[in-house]
N, C-alpha and C positions, 0 to 999 in steps of 0.2 A: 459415614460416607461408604459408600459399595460403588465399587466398581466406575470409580469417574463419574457418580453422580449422588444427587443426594433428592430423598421425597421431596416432592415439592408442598406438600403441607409443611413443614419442617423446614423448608427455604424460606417460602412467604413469613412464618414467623419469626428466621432469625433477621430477616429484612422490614418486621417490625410493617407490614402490611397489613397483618390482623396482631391482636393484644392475645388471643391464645391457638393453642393447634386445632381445638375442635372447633373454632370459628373457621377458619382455614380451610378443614377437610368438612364441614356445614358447606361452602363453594363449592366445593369437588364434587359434593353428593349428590348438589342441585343440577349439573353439568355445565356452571357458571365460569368456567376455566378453559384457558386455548393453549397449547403449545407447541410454535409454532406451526398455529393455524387450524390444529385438530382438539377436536373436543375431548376436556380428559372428565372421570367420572370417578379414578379411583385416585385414594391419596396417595397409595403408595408407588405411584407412576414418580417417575426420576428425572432430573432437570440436571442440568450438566450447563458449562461456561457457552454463550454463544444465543442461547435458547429463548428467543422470542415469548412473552407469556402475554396473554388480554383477558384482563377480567372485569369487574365492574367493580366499583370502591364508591359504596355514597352515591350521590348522582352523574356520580365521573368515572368513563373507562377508562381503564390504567392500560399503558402499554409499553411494558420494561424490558428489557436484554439483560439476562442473564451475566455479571460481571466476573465472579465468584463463588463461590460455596465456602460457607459459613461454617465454622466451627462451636460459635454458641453465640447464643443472643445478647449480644453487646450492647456498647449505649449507640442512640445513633450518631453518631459520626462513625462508629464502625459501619453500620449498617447500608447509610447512603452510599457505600465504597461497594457494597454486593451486587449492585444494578445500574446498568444506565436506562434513563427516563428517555423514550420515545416518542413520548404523548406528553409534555409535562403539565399538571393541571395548572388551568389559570386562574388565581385570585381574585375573586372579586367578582368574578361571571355570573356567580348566585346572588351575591347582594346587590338586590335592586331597589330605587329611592320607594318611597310608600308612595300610594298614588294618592293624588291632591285630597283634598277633602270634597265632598258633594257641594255644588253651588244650591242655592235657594233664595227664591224674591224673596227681599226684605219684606218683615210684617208676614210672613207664612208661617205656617207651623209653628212649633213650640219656641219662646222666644230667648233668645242665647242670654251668656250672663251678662253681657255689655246691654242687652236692650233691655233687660228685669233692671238692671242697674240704675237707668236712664229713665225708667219708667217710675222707679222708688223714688227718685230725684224728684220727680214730678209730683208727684204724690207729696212729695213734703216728710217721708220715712226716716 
């Protein structure tokens, strides 16, 4: 920690947002990162208690408040204590049912294993 604040690569992984730093500052680099509301580009930019952050996680943007500054990467239940959720992702919004199966007149195309089945019966198989 310097000066009341700490890198923000270095926050997001002890808030267990990415599994290592250089995934973390891989964001920074891309200019994937906001604090509050400005685009940051370097990792070693600083993030202090209060600090609004949006980034994109997966196909969901995150959008946390700064709680704390971490002293090392703990388990999460430490972790979830570093930030409050603004945005909090919702469950379930990605999985969607499979779509039905294709309809087909009876007797078209190739014939399913109920009509081969029906059709061996016939035959005397």
């Amino acid at each position: 920690m310097t000066n009341g604040g700490l890198r923000v690569d270095k926050w997001l992984w002890h808030a267990r947002f990415f599994k290592s730093r250089s995934l973390a500052q891989r964001l920074l680099d891309e200019g994937r990162l906001r604090i509050n509301g400005n685009r940051v580009t370097k990792s070693h930019a600083l993030v202090s208690p209060g600090d609004v952050l949006t980034f994109p996680k997966g196909p969901d943007v995150r959008v946390v408040r700064v709680a704390a500054l971490g002293t090392r990467r703990g388990p999460a239940s430490e972790a979830v204590a570093l930030y409050e959720d603004l945005a909090p992702v919702q469950r379930g919004r990605r999985s969607k049912a499979p779509p039905p199966p294709a309809k087909r007149e009876p007797g078209s195309g190739r014939p399913t294993k109920s009509e081969r089945r029906a059709t061996d019966r016939l035959k005397g198989l």
